[in-house]
C-alpha positions in Angstrom: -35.7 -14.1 16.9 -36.7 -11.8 20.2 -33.0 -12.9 21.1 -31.5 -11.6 18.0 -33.7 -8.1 18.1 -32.6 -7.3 21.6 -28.1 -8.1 20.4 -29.1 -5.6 17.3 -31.1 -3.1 19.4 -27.8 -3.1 21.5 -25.1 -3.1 19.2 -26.9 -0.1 17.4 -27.0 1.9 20.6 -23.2 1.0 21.1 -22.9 2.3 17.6 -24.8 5.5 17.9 -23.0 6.3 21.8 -19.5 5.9 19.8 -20.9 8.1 16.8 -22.8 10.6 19.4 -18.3 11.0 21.2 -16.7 11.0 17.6 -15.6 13.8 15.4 -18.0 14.8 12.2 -16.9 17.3 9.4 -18.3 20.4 9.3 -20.2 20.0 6.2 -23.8 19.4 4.9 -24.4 15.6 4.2 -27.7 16.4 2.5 -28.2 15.7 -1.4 -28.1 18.0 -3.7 -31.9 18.6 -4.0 -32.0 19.4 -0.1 -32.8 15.5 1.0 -31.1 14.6 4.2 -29.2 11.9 4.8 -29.1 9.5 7.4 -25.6 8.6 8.8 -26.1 4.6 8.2 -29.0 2.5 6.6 -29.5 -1.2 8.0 -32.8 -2.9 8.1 -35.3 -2.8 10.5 -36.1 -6.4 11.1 -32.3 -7.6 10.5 -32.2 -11.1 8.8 -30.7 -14.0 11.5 -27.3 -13.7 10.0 -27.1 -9.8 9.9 -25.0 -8.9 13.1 -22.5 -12.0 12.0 -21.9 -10.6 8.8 -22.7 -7.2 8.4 -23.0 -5.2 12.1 -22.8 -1.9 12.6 -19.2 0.5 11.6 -16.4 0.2 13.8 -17.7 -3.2 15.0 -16.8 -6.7 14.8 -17.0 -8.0 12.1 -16.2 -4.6 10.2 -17.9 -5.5 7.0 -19.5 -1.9 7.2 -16.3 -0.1 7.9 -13.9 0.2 11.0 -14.5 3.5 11.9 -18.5 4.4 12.8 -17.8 7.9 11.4 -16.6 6.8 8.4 -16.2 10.0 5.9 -18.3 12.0 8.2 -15.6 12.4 10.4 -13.0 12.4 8.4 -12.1 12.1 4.7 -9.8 9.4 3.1 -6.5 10.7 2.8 -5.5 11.8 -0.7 -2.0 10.6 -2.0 -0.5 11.3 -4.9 2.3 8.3 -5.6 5.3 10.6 -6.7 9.1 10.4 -7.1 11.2 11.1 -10.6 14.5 12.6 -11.3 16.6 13.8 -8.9 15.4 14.4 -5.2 15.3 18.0 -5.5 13.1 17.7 -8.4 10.7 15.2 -6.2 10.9 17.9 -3.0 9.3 20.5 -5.5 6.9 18.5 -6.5 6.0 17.2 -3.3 5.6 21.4 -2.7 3.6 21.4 -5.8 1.0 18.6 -4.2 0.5 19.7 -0.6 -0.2 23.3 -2.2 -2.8 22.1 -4.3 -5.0 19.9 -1.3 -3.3 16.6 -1.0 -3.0 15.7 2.6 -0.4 12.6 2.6 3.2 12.0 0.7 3.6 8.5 -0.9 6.9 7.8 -2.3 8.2 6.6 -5.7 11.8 5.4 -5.6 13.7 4.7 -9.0 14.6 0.8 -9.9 18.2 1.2 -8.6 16.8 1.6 -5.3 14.1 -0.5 -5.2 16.9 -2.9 -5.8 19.3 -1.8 -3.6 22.2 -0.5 -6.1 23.4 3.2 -5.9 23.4 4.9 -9.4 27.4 4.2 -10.4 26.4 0.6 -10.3 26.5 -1.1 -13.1 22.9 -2.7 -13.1 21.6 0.9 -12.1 22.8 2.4 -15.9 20.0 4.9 -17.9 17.7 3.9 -14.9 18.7 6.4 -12.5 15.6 9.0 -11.9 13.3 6.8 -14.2 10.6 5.2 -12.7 10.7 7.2 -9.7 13.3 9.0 -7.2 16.7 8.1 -6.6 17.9 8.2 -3.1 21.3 6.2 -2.4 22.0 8.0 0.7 20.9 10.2 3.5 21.8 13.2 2.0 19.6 12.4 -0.6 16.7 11.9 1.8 17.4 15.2 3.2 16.9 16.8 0.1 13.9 14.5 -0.4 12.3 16.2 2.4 13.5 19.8 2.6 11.0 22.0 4.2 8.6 19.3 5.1 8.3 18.8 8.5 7.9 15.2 8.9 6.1 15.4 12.2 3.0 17.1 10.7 2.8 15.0 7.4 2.0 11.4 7.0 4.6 9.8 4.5 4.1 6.5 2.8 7.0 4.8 1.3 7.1 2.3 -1.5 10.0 -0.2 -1.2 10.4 -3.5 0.1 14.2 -5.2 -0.4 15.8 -2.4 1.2 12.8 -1.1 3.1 14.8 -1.4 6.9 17.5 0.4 5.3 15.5 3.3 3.7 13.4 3.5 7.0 16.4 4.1 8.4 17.1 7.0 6.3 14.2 8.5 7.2 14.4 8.3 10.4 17.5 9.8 10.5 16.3 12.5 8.2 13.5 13.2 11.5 16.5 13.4 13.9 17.8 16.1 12.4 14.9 18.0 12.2 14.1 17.8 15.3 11.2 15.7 15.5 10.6 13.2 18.0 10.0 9.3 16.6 6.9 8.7 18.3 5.5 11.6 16.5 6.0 10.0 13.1 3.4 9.0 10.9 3.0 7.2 7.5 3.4 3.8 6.0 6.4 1.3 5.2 5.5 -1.2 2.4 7.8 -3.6 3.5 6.1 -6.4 1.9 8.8 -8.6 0.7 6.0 -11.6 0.3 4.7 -10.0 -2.5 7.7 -9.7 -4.1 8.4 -13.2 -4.5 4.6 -13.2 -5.7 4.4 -10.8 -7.8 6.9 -8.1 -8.1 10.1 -9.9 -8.3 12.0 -6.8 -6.6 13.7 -9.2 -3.9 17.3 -8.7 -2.6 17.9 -12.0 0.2 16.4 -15.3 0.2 12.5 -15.2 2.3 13.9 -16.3 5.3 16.8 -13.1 5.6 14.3 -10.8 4.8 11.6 -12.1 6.9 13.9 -11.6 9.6 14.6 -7.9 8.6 11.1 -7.3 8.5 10.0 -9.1 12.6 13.4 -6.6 13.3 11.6 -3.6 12.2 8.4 -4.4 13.4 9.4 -5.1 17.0 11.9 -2.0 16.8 9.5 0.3 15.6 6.7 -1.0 18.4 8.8 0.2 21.1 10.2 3.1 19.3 7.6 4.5 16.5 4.0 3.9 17.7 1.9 6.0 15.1 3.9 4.1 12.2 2.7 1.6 10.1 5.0 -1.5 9.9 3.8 -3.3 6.9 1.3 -2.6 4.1 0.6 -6.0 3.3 0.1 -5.3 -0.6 -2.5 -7.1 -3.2 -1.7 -4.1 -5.6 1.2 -5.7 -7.2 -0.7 -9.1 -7.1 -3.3 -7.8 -9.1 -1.1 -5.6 -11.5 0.9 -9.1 -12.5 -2.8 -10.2 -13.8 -4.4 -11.7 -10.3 -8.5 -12.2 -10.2 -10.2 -10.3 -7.6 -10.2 -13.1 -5.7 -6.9 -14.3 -5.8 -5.8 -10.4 -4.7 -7.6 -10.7 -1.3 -6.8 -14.3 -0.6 -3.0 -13.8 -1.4 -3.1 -10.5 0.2 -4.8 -11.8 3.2 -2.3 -14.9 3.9 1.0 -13.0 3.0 -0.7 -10.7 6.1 -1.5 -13.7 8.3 2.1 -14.8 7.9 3.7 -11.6 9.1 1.4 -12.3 12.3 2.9 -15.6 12.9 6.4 -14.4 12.1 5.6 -11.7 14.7 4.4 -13.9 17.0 7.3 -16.4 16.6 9.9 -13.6 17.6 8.1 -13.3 21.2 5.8 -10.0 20.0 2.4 -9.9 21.4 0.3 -10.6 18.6 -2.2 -6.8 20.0 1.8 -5.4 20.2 2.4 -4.9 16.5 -0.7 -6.3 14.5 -2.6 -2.6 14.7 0.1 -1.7 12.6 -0.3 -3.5 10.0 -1.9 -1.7 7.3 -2.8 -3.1 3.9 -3.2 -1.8 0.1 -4.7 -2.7 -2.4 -5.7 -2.7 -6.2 -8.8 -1.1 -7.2 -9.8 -2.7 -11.0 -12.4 -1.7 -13.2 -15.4 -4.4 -12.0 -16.8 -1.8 -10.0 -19.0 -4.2 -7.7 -16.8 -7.2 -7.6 -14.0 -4.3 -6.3 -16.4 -3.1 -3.1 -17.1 -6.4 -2.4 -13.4 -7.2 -2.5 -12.6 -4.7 0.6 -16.1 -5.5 2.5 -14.7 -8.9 2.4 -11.5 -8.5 3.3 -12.1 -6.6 6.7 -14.6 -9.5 7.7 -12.1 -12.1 6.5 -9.3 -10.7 9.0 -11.4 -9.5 12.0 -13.1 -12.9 12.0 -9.3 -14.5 12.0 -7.1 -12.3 14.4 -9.9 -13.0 16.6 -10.7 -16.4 16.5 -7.2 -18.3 15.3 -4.9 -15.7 16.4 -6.4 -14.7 19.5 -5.8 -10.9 19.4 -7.6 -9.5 22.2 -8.0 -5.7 21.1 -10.2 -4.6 18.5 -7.6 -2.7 16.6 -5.7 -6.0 15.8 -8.9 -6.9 14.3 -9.3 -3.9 12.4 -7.9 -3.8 8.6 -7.4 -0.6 7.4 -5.9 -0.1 3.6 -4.7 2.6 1.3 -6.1 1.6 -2.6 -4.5 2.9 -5.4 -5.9 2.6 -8.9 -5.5 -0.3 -11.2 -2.7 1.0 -13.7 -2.8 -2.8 -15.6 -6.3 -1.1 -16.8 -4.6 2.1 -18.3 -4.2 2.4 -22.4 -1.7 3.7 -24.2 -4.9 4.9 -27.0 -6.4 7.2 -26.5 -5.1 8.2 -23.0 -7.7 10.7 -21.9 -10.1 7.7 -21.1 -8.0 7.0 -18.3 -9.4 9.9 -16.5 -12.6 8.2 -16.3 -11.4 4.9 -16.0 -9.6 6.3 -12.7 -12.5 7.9 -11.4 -14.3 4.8 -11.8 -11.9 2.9 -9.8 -11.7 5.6 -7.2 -15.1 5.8 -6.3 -15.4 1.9 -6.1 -12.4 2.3 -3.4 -14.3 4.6 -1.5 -17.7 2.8 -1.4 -15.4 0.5 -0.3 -14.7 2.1 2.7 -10.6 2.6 1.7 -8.5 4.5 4.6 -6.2 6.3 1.5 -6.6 6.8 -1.9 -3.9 7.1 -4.7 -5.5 8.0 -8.1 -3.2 7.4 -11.4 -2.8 9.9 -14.2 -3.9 9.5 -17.7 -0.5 9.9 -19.1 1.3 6.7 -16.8 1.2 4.3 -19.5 4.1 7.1 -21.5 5.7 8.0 -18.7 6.2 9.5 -15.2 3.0 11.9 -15.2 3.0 15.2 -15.8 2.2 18.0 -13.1 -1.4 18.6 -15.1 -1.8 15.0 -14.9 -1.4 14.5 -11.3 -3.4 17.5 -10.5 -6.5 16.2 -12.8 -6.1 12.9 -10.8 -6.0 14.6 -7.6 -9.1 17.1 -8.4 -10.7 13.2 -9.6 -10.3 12.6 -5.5 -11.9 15.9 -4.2 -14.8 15.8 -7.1 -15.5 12.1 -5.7 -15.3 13.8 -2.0 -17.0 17.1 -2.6 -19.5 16.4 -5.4 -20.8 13.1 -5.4 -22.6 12.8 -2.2 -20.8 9.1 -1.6 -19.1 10.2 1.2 -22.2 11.2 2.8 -23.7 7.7 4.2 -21.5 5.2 5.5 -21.7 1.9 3.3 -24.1 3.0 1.1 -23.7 -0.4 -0.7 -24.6 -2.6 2.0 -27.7 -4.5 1.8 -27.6 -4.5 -2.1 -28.2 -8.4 -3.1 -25.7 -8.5 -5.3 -22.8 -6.5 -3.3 -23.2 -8.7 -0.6 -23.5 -12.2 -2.3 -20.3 -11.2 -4.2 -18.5 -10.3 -0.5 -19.6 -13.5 0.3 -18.6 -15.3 -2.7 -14.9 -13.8 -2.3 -14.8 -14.5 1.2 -15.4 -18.1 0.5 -12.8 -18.1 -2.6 -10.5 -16.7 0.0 -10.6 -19.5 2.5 -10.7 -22.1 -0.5 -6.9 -20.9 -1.1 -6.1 -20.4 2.4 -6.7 -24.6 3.0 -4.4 -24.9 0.2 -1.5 -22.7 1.1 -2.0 -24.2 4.6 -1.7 -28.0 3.2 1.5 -26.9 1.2 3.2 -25.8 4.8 2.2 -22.1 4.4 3.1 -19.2 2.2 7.3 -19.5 2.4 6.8 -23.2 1.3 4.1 -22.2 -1.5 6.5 -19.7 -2.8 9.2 -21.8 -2.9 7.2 -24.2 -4.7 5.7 -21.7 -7.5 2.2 -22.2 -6.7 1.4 -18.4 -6.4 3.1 -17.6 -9.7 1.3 -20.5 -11.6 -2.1 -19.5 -10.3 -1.2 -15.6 -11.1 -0.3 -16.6 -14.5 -3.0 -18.6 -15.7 -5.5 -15.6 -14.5 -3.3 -13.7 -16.8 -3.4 -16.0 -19.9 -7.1 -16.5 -19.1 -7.8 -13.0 -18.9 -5.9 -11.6 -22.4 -8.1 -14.8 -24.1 -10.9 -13.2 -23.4 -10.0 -9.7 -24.3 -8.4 -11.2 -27.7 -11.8 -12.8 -28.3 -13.5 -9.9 -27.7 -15.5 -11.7 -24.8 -14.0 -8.8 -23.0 -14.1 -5.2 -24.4 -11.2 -2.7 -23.0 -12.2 1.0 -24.8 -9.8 2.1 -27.1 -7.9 -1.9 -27.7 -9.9 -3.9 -29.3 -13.1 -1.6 -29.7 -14.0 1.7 -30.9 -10.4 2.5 -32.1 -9.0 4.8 -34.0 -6.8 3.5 -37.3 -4.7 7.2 -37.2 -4.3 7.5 -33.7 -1.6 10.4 -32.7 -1.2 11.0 -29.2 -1.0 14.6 -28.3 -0.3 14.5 -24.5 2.4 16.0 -22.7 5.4 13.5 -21.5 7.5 13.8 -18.9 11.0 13.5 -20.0 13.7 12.5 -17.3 17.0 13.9 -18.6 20.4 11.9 -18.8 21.9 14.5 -16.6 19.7 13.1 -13.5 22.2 9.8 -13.7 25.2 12.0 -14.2 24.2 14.4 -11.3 23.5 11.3 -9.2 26.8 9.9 -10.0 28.7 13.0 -9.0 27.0 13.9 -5.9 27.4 10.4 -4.5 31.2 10.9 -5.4 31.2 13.9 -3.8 29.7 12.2 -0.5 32.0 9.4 -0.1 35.1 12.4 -0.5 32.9 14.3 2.4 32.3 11.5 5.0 34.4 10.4 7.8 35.4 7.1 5.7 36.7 5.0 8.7 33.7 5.7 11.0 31.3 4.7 8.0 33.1 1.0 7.9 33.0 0.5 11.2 29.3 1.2 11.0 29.1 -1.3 8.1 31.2 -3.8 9.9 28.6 -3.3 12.9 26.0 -3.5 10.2 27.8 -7.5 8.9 27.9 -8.6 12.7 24.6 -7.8 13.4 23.2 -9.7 10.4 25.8 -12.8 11.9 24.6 -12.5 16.0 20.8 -12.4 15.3 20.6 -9.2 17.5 17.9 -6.2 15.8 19.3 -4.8 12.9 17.4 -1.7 12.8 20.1 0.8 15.5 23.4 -0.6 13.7 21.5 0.7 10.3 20.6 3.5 11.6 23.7 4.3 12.7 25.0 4.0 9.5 22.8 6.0 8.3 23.8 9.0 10.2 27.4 8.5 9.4 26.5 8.4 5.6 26.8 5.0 4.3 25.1 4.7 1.1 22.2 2.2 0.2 24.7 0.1 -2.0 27.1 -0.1 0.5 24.6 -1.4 3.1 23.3 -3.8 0.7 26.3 -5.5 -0.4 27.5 -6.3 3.4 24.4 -7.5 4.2 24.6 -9.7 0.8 27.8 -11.2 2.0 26.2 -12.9 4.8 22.5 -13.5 3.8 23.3 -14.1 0.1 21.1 -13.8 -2.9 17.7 -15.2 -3.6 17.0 -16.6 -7.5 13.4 -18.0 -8.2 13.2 -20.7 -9.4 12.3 -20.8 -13.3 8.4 -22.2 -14.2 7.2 -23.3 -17.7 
């Protein structure tokens, strides 16, 4: 026990030394009646399994948060998920967002995009500008990002088929303005796993796009330091009707895959893996949702460490942007979103979440509004400002139930990770359906309870309203966003230097053939104009198409 007092006496001055040389806000942490704060509670006389499982911030395991700062030092950074229309229509609403306190773009790309079709296509008709921007070419990205100076804003991207391809867009888009690529900072999703999962927005069979992403990963490690490769992505796990637990086990080993992948190519695992970012879901179970991310930092610290051997700390280190859970958001009575987002948020940051997206009541109608987004992001600085939870680091920890839920999803999570591992690993499991069965009998599970009544959602099955008329605004994406779309990507191909742009493409097909990086072939064809469809469809006619096979 003397043993144990001494490590803890010395891991809490390592703790307070870091503190005493980081950065702290200029702001008073005390409570509203004029209490002070301390910076971190922990017990005096720590139990025999404290240090193991709980530490000190910025410390291995990381239970407690992996920077000892925390929201002393710095605030989450508030994103508003955002992309309709046309991208001039975005670029002013980006304007809109930055003007009004958010400190971080996340983009929303339309369907055709996310699936790699330019708006003429025939799969892309009355979807162009719907579910979020469309950009089919660089020109587009340009516009995307006019007056934003792409050096001095963090961007996160949504999209995961294409993602190499858009990344290349973008980083042509930073060439032009000047700015160099190791100043670049944001967030590629780039999580094709979770497609096959969960999201079903694939383009190439695993093993094609796993290649794509180890490609990006090693091109932007020697190229784009500050950028995040992956964000390894329970959100769309959970939205397809996941547990809690399910979300951080299936997030977790999708994660632990790209790190073999990596590793595989000849990449240093302490090369690329403090990179990797991760997001996740943030439900409406407020403490099973805290214990979720607790768990997860411990979960990956404990194996980059011990099974991957990563050497540096920030390999160990997960760090996640949470977005809200918009399964949990009602079409009745809409307004109770705003709580049940607030909710949400706050469990994401007691949760010690690097980046926060907070949805808008109206998202179950449509794209939201401009008063909707701004409500959701004043839901972020009220949490910030007004609550006092960013005031103590882990305020949570040491509550007996918080941590025997971390530790019951921490032992869920390894119960799943024996089984993907016995099935050959997540490619095999996918392959197999086993990700999509267990998904979908959470699901069924889940609605049983909810048509029973066993589980009350607000507004559904309880406390309704017979006469219901909902009186919100709704966004309303005109048809001439598809026709203006159509024309301007018309007017591009007439623009362009037409033979250079298939000699890119053609460099683009070898590439895919040789094995050789793909990313400088793309982003030369980028520069020269080729649009996203074009770049697919080569690409398709040597890597193919992927088709799931059906389950019942």
């Amino acid at each position: 026990m003397e043993n144990q007092l001494n490590l803890f006496e010395e891991q809490k001055k390592k703790w307070q030394k870091e503190v005493s040389e980081s950065s702290i806000r200029h702001y008073n942490f005390d409570t509203v009646s004029g209490k002070p704060n301390e910076l971190l509670y922990y017990p005096e006389a720590p139990d025999e399994g404290y240090l193991e499982k709980l530490g000190f911030p910025s410390q291995y395991p990381y239970t407690r948060g992996v920077h000892a700062n925390m929201y002393r030092g710095k605030l989450w950074t508030m994103r508003q998920f955002s992309g309709f229309g046309t991208p001039r229509e975005t670029n002013e609403r980006y304007h809109f967002l930055l003007k009004s306190g958010q400190t971080g773009l996340s983009v929303a790309y339309d369907m055709p995009t996310l699936m790699g079709y330019d708006p003429n296509h025939a799969f892309s008709l009355g979807e162009a500008g719907k579910c979020g921007v469309s950009v089919p070419s660089l020109r587009d990205m340009e516009i995307l990002f006019d007056g934003i100076d792409l050096g001095k804003i963090s961007v996160s991207q949504t999209i995961n088929g294409p993602a190499v391809i858009l990344l290349a867009f973008y980083i042509a888009v930073a060439e032009k303005q000047g700015v160099p690529l190791i100043k670049l900072q944001g967030t590629l999703q780039n999580d094709i796993l979770k497609e096959f999962i969960a999201q079903k927005e694939w383009i190439f069979p695993p093993e094609p796009h796993m290649r794509l992403i180890t490609d990006m990963m090693k091109f932007c490690t020697e190229n784009i330091p500050k950028y995040n490769t992956i964000s390894i992505s329970g959100y769309h796990i959970r939205e397809a009707g996941s547990t809690a637990g399910q979300e951080l086990a299936f997030t977790l080993a999708d994660g632990f895959t790209y790190v073999e992948y990596g590793m595989k190519a000849g990449m240093d695992v302490d090369d690329f893996a403090p990179r990797l970012s991760f997001f996740f879901n943030s439900h409406l179970d407020f403490f099973e949702e805290i214990a979720k991310y607790r768990a997860a930092r411990r979960i990956w610290a404990r194996h980059m460490k011990e099974k991957y051997g990563a050497k540096n700390p920030r390999s160990w280190k997960l760090r996640f942007h949470t977005q809200t859970a918009g399964c949990t958001l009602t079409a009745q009575q809409p307004e109770n979103n705003i709580a049940r987002t607030a909710f949400q948020a706050m469990a994401a940051v007691l949760g010690g979440t690097q980046s926060l997206h907070t949805n808008s009541m109206d998202e179950t109608w449509a794209l939201p509004t401009e008063k909707a987004v701004e409500i959701a992001l004043r839901t972020q600085q009220l949490i910030a400002y007004e609550t006092g939870v960013a005031n103590v680091i882990d305020p949570m920890g040491g509550s007996w139930y918080v941590e025997s839920l971390t530790d019951q999803l921490e032992e869920e999570a390894e119960t799943y990770f024996s089984r993907i591992e016995n099935m050959g690993g997540v490619v095999p499991a996918i392959e197999a359906g086993f990700f999509q069965r267990e998904i979908a009998r959470a699901a069924s599970e889940y609605q049983r309870k909810v048509d029973d009544k066993n589980r009350i959602v607000v507004g559904v099955n309880e406390f309704t309203h017979t006469d219901e008329k909902i009186e919100i605004p709704i966004l309303e994406i005109s048809k001439k966003v598809e026709e203006n779309q159509i024309k301007h990507l018309q007017e591009l191909r007439k623009q362009r230097e037409n033979s250079v742009v298939e000699k890119a493409l053609l460099k683009v097909k070898k590439t895919c053939e040789t094995g050789d990086n793909i990313m400088p072939p793309l982003i030369h064809a980028a520069r020269v104009y080729a649009t996203l469809g074009e770049i697919v469809d080569t690409m398709k006619s040597v890597f193919g198409e992927w088709q799931e096979t059906t389950l019942f």
